[in-house]
C-alpha positions in Angstrom: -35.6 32.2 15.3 -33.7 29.6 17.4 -33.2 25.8 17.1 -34.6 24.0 20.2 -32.2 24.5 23.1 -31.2 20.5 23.4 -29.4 21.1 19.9 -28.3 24.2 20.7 -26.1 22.7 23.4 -24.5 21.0 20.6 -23.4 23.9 19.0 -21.7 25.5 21.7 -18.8 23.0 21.8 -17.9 24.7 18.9 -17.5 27.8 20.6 -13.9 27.7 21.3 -13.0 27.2 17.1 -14.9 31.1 16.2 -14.5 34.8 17.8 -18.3 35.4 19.7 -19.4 37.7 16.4 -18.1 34.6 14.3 -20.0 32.2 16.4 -22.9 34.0 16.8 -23.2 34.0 12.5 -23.0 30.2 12.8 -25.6 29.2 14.9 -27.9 31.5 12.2 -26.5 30.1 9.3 -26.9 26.8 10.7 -30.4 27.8 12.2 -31.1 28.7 8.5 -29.7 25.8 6.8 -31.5 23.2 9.1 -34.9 25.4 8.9 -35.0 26.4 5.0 -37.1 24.5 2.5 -35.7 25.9 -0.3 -32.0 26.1 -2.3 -29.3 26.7 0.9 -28.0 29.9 -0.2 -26.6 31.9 2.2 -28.8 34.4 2.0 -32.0 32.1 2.2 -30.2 30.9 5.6 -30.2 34.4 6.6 -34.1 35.1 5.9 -35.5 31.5 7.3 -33.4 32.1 10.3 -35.1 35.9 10.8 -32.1 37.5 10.7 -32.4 40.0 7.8 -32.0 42.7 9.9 -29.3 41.9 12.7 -26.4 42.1 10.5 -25.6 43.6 7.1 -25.7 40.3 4.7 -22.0 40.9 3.5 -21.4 39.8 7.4 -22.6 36.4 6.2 -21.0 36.1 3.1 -17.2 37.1 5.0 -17.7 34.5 7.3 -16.8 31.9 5.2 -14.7 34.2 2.4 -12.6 35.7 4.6 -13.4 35.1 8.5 -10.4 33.3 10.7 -11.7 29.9 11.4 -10.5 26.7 10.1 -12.4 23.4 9.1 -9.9 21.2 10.4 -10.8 22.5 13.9 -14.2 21.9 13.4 -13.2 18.4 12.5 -11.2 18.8 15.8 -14.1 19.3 17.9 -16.5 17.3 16.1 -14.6 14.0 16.2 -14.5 13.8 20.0 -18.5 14.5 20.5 -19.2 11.7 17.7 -16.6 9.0 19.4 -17.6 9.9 22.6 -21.4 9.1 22.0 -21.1 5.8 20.0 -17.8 4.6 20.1 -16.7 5.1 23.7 -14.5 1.9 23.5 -13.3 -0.6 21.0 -12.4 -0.2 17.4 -13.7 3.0 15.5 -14.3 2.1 12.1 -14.1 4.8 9.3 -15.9 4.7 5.8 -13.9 6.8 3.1 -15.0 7.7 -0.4 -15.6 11.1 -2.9 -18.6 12.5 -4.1 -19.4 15.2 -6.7 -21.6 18.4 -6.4 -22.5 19.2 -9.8 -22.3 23.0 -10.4 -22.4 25.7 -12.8 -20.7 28.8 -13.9 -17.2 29.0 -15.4 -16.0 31.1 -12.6 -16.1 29.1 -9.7 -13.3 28.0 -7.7 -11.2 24.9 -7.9 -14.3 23.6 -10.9 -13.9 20.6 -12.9 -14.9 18.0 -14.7 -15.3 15.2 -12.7 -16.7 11.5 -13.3 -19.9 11.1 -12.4 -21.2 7.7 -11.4 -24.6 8.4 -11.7 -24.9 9.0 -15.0 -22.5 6.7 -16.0 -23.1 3.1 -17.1 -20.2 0.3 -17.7 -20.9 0.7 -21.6 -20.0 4.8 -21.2 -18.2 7.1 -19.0 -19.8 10.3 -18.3 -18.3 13.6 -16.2 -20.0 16.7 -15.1 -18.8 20.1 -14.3 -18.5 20.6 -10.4 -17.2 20.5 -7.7 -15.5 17.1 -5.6 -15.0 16.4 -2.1 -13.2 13.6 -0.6 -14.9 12.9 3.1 -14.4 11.1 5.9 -16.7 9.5 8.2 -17.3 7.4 11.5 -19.5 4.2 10.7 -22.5 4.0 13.8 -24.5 1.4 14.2 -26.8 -1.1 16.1 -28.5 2.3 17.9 -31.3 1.6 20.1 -34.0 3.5 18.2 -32.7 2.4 14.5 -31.4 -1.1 15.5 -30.9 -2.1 11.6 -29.9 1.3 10.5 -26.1 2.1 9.7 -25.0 6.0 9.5 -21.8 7.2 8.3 -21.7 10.2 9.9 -19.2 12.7 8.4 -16.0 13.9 10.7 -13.3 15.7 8.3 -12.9 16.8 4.6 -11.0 17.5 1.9 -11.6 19.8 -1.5 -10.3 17.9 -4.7 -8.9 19.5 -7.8 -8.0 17.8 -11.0 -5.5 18.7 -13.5 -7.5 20.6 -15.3 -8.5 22.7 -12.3 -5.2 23.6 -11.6 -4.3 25.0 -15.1 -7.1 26.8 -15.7 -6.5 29.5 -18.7 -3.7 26.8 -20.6 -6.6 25.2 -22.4 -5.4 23.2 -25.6 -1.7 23.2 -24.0 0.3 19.8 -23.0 2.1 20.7 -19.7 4.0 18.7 -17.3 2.6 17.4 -14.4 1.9 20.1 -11.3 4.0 19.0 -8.8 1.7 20.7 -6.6 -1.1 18.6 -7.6 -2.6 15.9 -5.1 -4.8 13.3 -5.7 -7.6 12.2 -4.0 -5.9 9.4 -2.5 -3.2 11.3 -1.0 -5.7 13.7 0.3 -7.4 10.4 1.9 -4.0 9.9 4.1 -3.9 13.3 4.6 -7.8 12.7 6.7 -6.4 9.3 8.4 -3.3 10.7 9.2 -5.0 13.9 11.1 -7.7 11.6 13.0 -5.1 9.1 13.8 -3.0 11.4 15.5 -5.5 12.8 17.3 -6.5 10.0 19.1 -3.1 7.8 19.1 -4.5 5.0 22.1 -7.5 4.4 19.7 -7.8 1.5 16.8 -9.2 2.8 13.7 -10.7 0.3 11.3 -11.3 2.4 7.5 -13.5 0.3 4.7 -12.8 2.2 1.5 -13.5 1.0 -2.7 -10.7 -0.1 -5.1 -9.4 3.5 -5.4 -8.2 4.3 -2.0 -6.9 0.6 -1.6 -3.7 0.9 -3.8 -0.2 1.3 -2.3 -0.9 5.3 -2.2 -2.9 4.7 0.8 -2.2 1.2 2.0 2.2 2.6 2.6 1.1 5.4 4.2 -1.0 4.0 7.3 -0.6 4.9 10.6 0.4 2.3 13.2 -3.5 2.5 15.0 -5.4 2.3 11.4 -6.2 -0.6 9.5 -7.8 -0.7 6.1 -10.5 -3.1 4.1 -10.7 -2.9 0.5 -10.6 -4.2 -2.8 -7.8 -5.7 -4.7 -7.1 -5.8 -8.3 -8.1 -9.1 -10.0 -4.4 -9.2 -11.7 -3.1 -8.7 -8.2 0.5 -10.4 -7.3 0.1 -12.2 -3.9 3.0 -14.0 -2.3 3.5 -15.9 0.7 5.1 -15.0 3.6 9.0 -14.9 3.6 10.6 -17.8 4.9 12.3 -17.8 8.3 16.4 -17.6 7.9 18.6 -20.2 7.7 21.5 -20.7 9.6 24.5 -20.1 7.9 22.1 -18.0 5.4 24.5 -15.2 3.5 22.8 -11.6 2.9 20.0 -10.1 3.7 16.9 -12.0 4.6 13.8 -12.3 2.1 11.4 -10.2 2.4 8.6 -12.6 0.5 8.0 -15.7 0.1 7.1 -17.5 -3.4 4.4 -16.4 -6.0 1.1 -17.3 -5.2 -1.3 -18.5 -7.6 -3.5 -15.5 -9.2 -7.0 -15.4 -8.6 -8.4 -17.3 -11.7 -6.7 -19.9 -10.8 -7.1 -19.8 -7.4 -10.7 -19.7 -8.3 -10.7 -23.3 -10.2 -8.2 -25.0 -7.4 -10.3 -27.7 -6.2 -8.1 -28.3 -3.3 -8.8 -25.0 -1.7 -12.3 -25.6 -1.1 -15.2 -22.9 -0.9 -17.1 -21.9 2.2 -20.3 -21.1 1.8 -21.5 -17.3 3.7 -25.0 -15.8 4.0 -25.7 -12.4 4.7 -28.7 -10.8 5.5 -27.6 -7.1 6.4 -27.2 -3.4 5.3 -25.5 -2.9 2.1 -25.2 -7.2 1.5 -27.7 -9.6 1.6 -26.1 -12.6 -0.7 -25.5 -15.9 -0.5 -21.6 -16.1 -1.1 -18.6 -18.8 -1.5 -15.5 -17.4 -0.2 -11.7 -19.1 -0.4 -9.4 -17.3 2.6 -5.4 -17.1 2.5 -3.1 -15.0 4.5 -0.6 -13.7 2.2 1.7 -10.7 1.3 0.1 -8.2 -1.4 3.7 -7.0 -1.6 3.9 -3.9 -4.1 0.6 -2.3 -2.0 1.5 -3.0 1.4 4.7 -3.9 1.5 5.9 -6.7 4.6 2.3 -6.4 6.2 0.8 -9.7 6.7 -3.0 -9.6 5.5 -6.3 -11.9 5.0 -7.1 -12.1 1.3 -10.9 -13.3 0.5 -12.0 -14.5 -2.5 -15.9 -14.2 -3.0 -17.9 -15.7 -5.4 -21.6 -14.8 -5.5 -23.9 -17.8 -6.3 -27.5 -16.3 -6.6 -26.7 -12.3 -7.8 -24.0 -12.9 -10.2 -21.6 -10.7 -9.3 -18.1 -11.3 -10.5 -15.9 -12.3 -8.5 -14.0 -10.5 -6.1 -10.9 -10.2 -4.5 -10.9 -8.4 -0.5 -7.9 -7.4 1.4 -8.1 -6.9 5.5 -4.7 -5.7 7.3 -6.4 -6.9 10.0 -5.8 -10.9 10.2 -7.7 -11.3 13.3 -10.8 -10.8 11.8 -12.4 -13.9 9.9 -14.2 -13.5 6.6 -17.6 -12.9 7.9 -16.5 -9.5 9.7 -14.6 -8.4 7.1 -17.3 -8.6 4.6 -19.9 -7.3 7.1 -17.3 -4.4 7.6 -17.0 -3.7 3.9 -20.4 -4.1 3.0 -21.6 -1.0 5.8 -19.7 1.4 3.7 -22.4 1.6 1.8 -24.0 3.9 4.2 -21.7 6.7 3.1 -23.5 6.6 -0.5 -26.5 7.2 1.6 -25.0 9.9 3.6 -24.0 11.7 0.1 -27.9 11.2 -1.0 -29.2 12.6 2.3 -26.5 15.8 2.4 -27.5 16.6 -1.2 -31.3 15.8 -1.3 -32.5 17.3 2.7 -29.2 19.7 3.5 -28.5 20.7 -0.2 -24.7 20.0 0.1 -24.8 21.4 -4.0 -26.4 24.4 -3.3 -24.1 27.0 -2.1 -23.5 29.2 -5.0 -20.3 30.9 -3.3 -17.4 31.6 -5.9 -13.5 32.3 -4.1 -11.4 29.6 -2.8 -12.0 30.1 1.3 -15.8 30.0 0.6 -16.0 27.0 -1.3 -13.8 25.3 0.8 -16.1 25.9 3.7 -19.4 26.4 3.0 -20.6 22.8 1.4 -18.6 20.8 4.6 -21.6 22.5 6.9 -24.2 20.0 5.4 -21.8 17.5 6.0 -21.1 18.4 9.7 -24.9 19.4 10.1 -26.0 16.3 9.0 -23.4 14.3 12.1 -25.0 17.0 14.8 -28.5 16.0 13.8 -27.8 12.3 14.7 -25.8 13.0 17.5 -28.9 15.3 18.9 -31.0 12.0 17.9 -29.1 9.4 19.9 -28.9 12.2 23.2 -32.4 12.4 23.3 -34.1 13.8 19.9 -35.6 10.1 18.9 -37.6 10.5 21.0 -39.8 13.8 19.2 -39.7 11.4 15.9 -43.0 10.7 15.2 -44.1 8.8 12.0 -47.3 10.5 10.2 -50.0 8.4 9.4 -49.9 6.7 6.1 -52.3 3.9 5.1 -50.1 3.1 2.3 -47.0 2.3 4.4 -47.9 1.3 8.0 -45.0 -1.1 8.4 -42.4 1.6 9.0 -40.7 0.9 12.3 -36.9 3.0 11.9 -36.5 6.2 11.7 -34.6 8.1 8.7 -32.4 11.0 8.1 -35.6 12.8 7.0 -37.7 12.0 10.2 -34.6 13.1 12.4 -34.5 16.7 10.6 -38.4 16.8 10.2 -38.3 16.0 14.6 -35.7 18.7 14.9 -37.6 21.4 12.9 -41.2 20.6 14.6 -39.8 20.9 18.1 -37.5 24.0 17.7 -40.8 26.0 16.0 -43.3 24.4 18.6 -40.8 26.3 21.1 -40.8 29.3 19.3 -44.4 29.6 18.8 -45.1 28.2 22.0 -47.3 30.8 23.4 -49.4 30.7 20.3 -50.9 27.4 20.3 -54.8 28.0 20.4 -57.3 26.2 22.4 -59.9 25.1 20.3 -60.1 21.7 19.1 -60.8 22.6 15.4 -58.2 25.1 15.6 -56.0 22.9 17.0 -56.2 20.7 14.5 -55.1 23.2 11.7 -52.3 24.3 14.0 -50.8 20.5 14.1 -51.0 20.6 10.7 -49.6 23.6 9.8 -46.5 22.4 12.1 -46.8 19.8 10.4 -46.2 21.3 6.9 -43.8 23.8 7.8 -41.8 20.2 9.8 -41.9 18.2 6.9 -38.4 17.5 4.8 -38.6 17.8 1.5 
């Protein structure tokens, strides 16, 4: 079995980043993984692909346990072909955020417990055992066939271990810190840093929540990135410094005075609101919003930025404080900008529920570092393969319950790619009759459909 040939040109780019006996155990796995309507082991990959026979399956399992490749070059390769096809020119703008993949077994590498949103609620904080991944992705949007749509299609990642990962076996034991430990912030720079340099000519615009937009991240920028995100409510904002004067002794300031904090900003009558709708992905609110340009000195140090206050007047959201390093862009782009990171929680929902990023069951370091990023990456190839041409196999099924459906999803993208690379396959197969027919359709149809 084979995906259709117009995805497998795809693939090839990543030739160059495997040896050919490595590559050729990709494009099955991956055949298997985009195919397979069951849990993505790798041996499910193996038998949906039809490959049970080829290879002995402990070929599969070494290639991510122990084969020479690295995931960084696949980010390598994969960053180009997704800039190249929807970001040509311009700013590229970058979502960043963590999600968890909730596992079990005590013996699995680098496993922890890790908050997890979902089943948390502001009353209680819950965790789960797993596995956590911070990811990086390119925002797309405005595409011809999903005008509306916003993707955050996923370009580079990083494996997260807690504390408690790292010191496995001293249960019940107060240690010092690791110094080897990173957080998940400094693993964030560690993902600009390597797709900044990359493409140095290129602006990079990253939108990232309250926990990637302390001074962990924010100092560490490169000269091409800027960042959006949240500030802390209790945040100490001051002005810019003052120019010197003549005559001035020592060193010059570095800020200016104290600026009010945002309660009372909030209630200043003389800074008056602005009123902002916003009908879009991710925000549709009608919001008052106060603008300063200010210093948020112990996060960003000398940087000049736009600070937003927004106050929601029909959702009753609390009110928040925004941060652009950017201070060419007003308050309507920034918040536009902000609110499409919210396609990378759909991304995470997509990856887990049609590409079962929590599926892999693998237990040593190397294949847990590797094996989950394939959803990820599969799930960038399947939109590029949409936007070069694939859109146009998406067809929606008739549905008298829901016959206002005009965009296509993740789902009808994969379900497009599956149909055409069996109809290929199977080609010669396809009987005349019309009754016949009409089972065959369906049958493709079933065998198609994402789950």
């Amino acid at each position: 079995m084979q995906l259709t040939d117009s995805f497998v040109v795809l693939l090839d780019a990543f030739r160059t980043a495997f040896t050919t006996p490595s590559f050729q155990t990709f494009t099955t796995l991956l055949t298997g993984w985009c195919l397979s309507h069951r849990m993505r082991f790798v041996t499910e990959c193996i038998q949906t692909a039809g490959a049970t026979h080829h290879r002995h399956f402990r070929c599969y399992h070494r290639f991510f346990s122990r084969a020479a490749w690295s995931l960084d070059q696949l980010s390598h390769i994969l960053a180009p072909l997704i800039i190249s096809t929807f970001a040509a020119s311009g700013t590229i703008h970058l979502a960043l955020d963590d999600t968890l993949c909730r596992k079990r077994g005590l013996s699995l590498f680098g496993a922890g417990m890790h908050y997890d949103p979902l089943r948390s609620s502001k009353a209680r904080k819950a965790t789960s055992w797993g596995h956590d991944w911070v990811v990086l992705c390119i925002i797309v949007q405005g595409l011809p066939w999903c005008p509306s749509k916003v993707w955050s299609l996923p370009v580079a990642f990083r494996f997260y271990r807690n504390q408690q990962g790292n010191r496995k076996g001293n249960k019940g034991k107060k240690l010092p810190p690791d110094p080897a430990h990173r957080t998940r912030p400094e693993l964030a720079v560690e993902l600009l840093t390597m797709i900044a340099g990359w493409l140095p000519e290129r602006t990079f615009c990253v939108t990232a929540d309250s926990l990637y937009g302390g001074k962990s991240v924010a100092k560490h920028l490169s000269a091409n990135m800027h960042l959006i995100s949240k500030a802390n409510a209790q945040a100490a904002l001051f002005a810019p410094a003052p120019p010197r004067v003549p005559g001035q002794k020592g060193r010059s300031r570095k800020k200016g005075d104290r600026l009010s904090t945002m309660q009372v900003w909030a209630a200043d009558e003389q800074a008056p609101w602005e009123e902002l709708s916003f009908d879009q992905f991710g925000l549709h609110a009608q919001l008052s919003v106060k603008v300063r340009q200010c210093l948020y000195y112990y996060v960003t140090g000398t940087r000049l930025l736009t600070v937003i206050l927004t106050r929601d007047m029909v959702g009753g959201r609390p009110d928040t404080l925004f941060y652009c390093t950017d201070v060419s862009l007003c308050a309507r782009e920034v918040l536009s900008r902000y609110a499409c990171r919210w396609s990378i929680e759909v991304t995470f929902r997509d990856s887990k529920q049609t590409l079962g990023l929590e599926d892999p069951a693998n237990r040593k370091e190397k294949a847990v570092k590797r094996t989950a990023p394939m959803s990820l990456l599969l799930y960038s190839l399947l939109v590029v393969w949409a936007e070069k041409g694939g859109h146009g196999l998406i067809r929606f099924p008739y549905r008298p319950w829901y016959r206002q459906k005009q965009e296509a999803s993740f789902a009808d993208v994969l379900t497009a790619l599956r149909r055409k690379s069996w109809e290929e396959f199977l080609g010669g197969a396809a009987p005349d009759h019309p009754v016949t027919q009409s089972r065959w359709d369906q049958m493709l149809d079933f065998v198609s459909r994402t789950g």
